[in-house]
C-alpha positions in Angstrom: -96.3 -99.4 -107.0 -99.5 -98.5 -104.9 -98.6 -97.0 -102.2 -101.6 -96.6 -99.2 -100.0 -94.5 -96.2 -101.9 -93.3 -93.0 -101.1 -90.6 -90.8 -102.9 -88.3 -88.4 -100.0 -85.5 -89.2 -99.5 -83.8 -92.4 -99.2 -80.8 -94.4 -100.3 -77.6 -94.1 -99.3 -78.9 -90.3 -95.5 -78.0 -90.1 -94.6 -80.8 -86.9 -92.0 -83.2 -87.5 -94.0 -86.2 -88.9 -96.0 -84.2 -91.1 -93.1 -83.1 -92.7 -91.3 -86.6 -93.2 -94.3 -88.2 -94.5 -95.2 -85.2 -97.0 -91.3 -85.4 -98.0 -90.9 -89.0 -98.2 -94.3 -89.5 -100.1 -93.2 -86.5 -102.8 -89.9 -88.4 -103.8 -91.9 -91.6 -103.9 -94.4 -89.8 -106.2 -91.1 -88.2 -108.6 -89.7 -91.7 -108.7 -93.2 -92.9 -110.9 -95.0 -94.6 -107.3 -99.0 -94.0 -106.8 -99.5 -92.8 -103.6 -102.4 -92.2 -101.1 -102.4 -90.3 -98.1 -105.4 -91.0 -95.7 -105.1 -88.3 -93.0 -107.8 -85.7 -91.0 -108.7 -82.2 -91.3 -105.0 -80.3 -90.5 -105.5 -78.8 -86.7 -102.5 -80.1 -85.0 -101.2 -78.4 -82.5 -104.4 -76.0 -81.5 -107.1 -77.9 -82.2 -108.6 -75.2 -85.0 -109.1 -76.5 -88.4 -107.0 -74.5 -90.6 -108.7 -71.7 -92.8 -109.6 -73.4 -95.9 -110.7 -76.4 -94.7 -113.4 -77.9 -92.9 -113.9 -81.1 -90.3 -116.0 -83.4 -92.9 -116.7 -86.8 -93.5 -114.6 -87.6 -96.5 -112.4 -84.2 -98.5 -109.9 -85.1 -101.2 -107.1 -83.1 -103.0 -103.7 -83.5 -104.4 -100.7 -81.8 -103.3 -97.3 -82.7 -104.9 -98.6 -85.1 -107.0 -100.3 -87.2 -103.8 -103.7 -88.1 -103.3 -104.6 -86.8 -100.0 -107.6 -87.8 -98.7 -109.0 -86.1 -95.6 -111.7 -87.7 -92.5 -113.3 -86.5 -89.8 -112.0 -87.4 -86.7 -112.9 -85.6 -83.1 -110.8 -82.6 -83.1 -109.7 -81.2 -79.7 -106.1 -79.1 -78.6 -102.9 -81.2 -78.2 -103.5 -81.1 -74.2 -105.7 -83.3 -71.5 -105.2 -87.1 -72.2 -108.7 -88.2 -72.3 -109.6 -85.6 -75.3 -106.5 -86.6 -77.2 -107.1 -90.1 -76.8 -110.7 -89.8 -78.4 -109.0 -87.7 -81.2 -106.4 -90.4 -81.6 -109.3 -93.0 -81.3 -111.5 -91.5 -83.3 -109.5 -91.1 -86.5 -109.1 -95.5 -86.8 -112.5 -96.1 -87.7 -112.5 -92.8 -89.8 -109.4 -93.9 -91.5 -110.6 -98.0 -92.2 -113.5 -97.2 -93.6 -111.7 -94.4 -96.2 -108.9 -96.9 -96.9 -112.1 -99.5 -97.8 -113.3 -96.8 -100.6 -109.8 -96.9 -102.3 -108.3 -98.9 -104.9 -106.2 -101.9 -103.6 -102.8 -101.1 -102.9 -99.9 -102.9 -103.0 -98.5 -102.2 -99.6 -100.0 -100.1 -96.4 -97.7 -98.4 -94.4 -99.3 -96.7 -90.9 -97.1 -94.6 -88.7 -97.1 -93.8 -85.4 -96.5 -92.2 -82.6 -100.0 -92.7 -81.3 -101.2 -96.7 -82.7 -104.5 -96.3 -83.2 -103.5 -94.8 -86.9 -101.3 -98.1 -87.0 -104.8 -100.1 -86.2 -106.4 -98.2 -88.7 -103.5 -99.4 -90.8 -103.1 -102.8 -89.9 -107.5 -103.1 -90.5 -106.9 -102.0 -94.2 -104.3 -104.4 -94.7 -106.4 -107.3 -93.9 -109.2 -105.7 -95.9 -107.3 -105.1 -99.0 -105.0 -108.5 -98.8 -102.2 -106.4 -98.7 -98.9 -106.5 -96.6 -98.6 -103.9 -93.6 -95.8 -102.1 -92.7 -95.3 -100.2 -89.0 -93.3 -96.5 -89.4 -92.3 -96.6 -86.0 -91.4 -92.9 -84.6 -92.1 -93.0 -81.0 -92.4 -95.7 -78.3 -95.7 -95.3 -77.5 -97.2 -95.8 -74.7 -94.2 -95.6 -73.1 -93.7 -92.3 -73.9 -96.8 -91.1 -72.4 -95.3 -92.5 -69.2 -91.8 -90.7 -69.8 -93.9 -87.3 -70.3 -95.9 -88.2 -67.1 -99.1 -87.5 -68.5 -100.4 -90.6 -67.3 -99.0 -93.4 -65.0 -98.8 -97.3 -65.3 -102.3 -98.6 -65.3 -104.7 -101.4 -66.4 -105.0 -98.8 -69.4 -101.2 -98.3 -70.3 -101.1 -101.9 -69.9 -103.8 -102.8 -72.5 -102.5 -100.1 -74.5 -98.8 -102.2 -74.3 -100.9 -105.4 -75.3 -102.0 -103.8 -78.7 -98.3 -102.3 -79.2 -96.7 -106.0 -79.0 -99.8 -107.3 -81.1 -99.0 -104.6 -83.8 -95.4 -105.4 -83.9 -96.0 -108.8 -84.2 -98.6 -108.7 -87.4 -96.1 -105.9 -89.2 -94.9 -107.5 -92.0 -91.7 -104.7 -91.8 -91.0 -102.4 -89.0 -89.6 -99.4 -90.0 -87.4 -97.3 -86.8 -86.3 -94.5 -87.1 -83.6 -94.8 -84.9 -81.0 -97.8 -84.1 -81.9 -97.4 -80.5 -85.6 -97.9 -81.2 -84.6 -101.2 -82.7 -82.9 -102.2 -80.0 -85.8 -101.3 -77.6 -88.1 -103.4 -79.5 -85.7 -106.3 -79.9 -85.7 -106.3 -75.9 -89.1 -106.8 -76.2 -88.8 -109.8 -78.2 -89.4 -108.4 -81.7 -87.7 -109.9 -84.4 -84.6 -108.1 -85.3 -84.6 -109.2 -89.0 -87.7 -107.3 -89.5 -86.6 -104.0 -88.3 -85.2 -101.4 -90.7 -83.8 -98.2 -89.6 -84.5 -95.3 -91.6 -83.5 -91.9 -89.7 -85.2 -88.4 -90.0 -83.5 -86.2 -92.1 -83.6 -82.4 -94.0 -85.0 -81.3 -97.1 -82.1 -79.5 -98.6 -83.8 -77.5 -101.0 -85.8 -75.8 -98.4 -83.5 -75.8 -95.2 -80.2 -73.9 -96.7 -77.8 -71.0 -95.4 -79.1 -67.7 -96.3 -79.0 -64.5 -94.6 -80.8 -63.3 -91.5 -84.0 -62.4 -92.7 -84.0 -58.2 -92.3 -87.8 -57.8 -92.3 -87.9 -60.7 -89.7 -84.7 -59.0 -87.8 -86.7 -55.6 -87.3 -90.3 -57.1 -86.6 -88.6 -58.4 -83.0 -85.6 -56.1 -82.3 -82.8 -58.2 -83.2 -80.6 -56.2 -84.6 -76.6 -56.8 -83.1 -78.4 -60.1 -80.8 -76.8 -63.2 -80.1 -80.0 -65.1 -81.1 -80.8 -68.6 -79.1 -83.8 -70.6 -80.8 -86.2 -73.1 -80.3 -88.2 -74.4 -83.2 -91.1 -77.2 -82.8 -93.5 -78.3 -80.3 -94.2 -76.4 -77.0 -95.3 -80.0 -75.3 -94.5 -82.0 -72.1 -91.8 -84.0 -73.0 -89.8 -80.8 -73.9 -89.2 -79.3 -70.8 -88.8 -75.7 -72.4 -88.6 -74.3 -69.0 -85.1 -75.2 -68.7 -84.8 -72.3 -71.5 -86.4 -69.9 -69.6 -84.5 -70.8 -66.7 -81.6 -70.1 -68.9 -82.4 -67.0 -70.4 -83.3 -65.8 -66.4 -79.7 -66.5 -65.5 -78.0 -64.9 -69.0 -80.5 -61.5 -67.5 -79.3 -62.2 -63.9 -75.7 -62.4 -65.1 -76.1 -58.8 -66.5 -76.1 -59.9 -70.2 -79.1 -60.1 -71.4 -79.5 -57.7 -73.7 -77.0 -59.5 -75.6 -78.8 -62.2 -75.8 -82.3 -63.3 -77.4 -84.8 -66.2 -77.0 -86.9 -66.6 -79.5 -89.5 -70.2 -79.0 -91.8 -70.5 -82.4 -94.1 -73.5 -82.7 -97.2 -74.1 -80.3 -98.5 -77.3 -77.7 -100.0 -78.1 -74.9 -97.5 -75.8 -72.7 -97.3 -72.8 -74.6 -99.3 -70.5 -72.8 -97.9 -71.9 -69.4 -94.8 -71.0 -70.7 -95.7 -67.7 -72.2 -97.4 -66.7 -68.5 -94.2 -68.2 -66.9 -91.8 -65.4 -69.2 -94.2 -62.9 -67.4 -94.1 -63.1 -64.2 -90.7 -63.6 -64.6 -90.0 -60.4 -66.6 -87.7 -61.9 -69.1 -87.6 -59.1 -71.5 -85.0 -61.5 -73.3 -87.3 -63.7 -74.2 -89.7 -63.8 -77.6 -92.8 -66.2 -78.1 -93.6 -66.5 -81.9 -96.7 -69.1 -83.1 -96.3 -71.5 -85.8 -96.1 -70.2 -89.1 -96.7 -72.1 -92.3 -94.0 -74.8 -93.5 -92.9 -72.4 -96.7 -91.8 -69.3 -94.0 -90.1 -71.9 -91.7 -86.9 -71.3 -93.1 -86.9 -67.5 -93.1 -87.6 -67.9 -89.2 -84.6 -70.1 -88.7 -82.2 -67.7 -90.2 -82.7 -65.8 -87.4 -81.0 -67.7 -85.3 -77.4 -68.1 -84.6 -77.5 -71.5 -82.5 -80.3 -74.1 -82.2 -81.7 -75.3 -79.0 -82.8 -79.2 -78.6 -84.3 -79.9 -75.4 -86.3 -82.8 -74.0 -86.8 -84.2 -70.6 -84.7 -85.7 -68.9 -85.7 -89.3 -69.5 -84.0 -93.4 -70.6 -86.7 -93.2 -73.1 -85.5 -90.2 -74.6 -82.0 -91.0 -75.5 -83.4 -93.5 -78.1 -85.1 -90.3 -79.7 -83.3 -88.1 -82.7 -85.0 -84.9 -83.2 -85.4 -84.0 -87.3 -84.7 -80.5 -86.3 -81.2 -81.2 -85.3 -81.3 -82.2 -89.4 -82.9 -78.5 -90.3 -80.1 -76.8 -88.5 -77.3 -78.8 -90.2 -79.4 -77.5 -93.2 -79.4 -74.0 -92.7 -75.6 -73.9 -91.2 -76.8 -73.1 -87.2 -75.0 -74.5 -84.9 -76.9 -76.5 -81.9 -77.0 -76.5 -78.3 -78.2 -80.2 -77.3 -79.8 -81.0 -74.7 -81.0 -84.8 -75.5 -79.0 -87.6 -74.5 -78.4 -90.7 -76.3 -78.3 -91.4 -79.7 -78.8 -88.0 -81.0 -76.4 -86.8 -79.2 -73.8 -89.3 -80.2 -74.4 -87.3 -83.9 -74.3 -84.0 -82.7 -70.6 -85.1 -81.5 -69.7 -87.0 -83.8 -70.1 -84.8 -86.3 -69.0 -81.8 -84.4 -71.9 -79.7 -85.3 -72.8 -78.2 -81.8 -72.4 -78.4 -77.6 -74.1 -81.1 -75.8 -75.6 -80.6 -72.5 -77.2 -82.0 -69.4 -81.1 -81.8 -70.1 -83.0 -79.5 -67.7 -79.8 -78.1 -66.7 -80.1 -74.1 -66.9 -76.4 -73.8 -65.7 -75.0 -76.3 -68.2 -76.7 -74.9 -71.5 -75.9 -71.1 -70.0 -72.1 -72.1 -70.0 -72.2 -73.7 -73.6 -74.1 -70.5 -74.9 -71.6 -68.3 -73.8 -69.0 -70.0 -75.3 -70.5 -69.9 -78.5 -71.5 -66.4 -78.3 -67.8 -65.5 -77.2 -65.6 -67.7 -79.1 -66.7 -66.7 -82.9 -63.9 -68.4 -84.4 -65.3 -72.1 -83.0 -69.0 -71.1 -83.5 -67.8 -70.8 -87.6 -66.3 -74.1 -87.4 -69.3 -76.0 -85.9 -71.3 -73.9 -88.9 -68.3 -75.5 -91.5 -69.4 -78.6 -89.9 -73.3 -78.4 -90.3 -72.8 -77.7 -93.8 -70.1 -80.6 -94.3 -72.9 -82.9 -92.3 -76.2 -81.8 -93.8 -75.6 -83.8 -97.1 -75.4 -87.2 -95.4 -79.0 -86.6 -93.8 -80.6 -85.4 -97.0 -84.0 -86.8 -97.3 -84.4 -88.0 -100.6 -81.6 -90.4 -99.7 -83.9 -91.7 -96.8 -87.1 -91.6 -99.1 -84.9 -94.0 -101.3 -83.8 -96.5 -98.8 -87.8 -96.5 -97.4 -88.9 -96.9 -101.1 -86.3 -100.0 -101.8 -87.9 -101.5 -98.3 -92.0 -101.0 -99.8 -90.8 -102.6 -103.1 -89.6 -105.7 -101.3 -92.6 -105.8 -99.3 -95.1 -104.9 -102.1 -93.4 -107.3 -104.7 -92.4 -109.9 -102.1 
């Protein structure tokens, strides 16, 4: 089948969505599916275009067997709402009038967080007769509340009015988490058309392997008990709880047992990297994003994961894909998201859970790790027993069978 799918994150970006879009598209493209991609320049999370590309009207290429085809849209750094919004904005006319250019498909799928892609999605739809599907990865604008970047408003208010009105003209609404789909059946959306497929890991890329030496040397890491974070430096995720944390491990007279290392970059990474240094944690390392094919050699660094978001309702409906990775790669995690997510992490006993924005509490559940070896190998046991029930072309399956009925309905 024709697949049309529109998203303002994808590859070369490395962020969570990028990578379950380029992932799910890939199998759908093995399995004998034409897809499209209709996407921007990659800049996300700086705001730079990345080196071999260029902020045009129209670019195309094909990677993995997808057509990827590339708009202009007002570029700015993930941070200050007004500039993100006309980013966000400016990629729906951008997107309609690429999606008019291409053959008709047999199914348009948009995906969020931000819904001006879904707009952009919902437009082609009616253009090309075709049904429209809502990817649903974030409550949004909801979210922008939880974060507090902005507050209720005769904005977040016409911004809810367009959410409903999107639900409501989806002919599928695809969660990816139950808790999402309960959210939007409180708000008086149809159960029966909500599915729930869940992030998951790309098990031929996230995988045990040994610490990577090169990697090990570069930042001193040699005999560390390494403590990572991996992903977006943004507001929701409260990442000075970890600094907070790695100050008391210091304060406690163990800290150089211990290592922090953050990789990724948003809207609060150079707060945060300023923060470190006024603080003098020596403990702690600040790496920028790297490309998604050395993502994997940076995790095997680390000998726990840490999850962290704000301490929030809305974020207890939210399951992080990188809790997926670490199953992957055998790491362990130290949790600190409530909710659903959580609910995995103990149910299947790969990692400690703890109180979000709670330096103490994720302290406490590092030492044990670091001092109880035996239990920190059986959580690893348990990753790698997990991993296999998350594995995403298992999700890209149960999307595909969901476009099919759709598309063929």
């Amino acid at each position: 089948m024709r697949i049309l799918f529109l998203t303002d994150n994808f590859p070369p970006e490395v962020n969570a969505p990028a990578g379950r879009t380029w992932e799910h598209c890939r199998e759908w493209v093995k399995a004998g599916h034409q897809v499209t991609v209709i996407t921007c320049a990659p800049n996300f999370p700086q705001g730079k275009v990345y080196s071999g590309y260029r902020n045009r009207l129209r670019q195309c290429e094909t990677m993995d067997g997808i057509r990827v085809i590339r708009v202009w849209t007002f570029i700015t750094a993930n941070e200050g709402f007004l500039k993100r919004t006309l980013d966000y904005a400016s990629f729906l006319p951008a997107a309609f009038v690429a999606a008019l250019l291409e053959q008709t498909p047999e199914v348009v799928v948009g995906t969020s967080p931000q819904f001006f892609t879904v707009c952009a999605a919902w437009l082609a739809s009616r253009a090309k007769r075709a049904p429209f599907v809502f990817e649903l990865r974030d409550i949004w604008p909801e979210s922008i509340k939880a974060v507090g970047a902005m507050k209720d408003s005769v904005v977040i208010r016409w911004l809810e009015r367009i959410e409903r009105f999107l639900y409501r003209k989806a002919a599928r609404i695809v969660s990816v988490t139950e808790s999402y789909k309960d959210i939007l059946a409180r708000k008086g959306v149809d159960p029966a058309k909500i599915e729930v497929v869940t992030n998951g890991v790309d098990l031929t890329r996230f995988r045990p392997r040994e610490k990577d030496p090169e990697l090990v040397a570069r930042y001193g890491l040699e005999g560390k008990f390494v403590a990572g974070y991996v992903g977006t430096h943004g507001l929701a995720h409260g990442l000075e709880t970890l600094l907070a944390a790695a100050d008391r491990v210091r304060r406690d007279g163990r800290g150089e047992s211990f290592r922090f290392v953050l990789l990724g970059n948003g809207a609060r990474k150079q707060a945060l990297c300023e923060q470190a240094a006024r603080m003098n944690l020596n403990n702690v390392i600040f790496i920028d994003s790297v490309p998604k094919d050395q993502v994997p050699r940076y995790w095997s660094l680390l000998d726990v994961s840490i999850i962290h978001l704000k301490r929030s309702q809305l974020f207890t409906a939210v399951i992080p894909s990188k809790l997926f990775e670490g199953m992957g790669m055998g790491i362990p995690v130290l949790h600190g998201v409530m909710g659903e997510s959580a609910d995995i992490v103990e149910r299947e006993r790969v990692g400690l859970v703890f109180e979000p924005e709670n330096a103490r509490d994720l302290c406490e559940k590092l030492l044990r790790l670091e001092q109880d070896r035996e239990f920190h190998g059986e959580l690893k046991g348990n990753c790698l027993a997990a991993a296999p029930r998350y594995e995403r072309t298992r999700m890209a399956a149960d999307l595909i069978k969901i476009l099919e009925e759709i598309g063929h309905g």
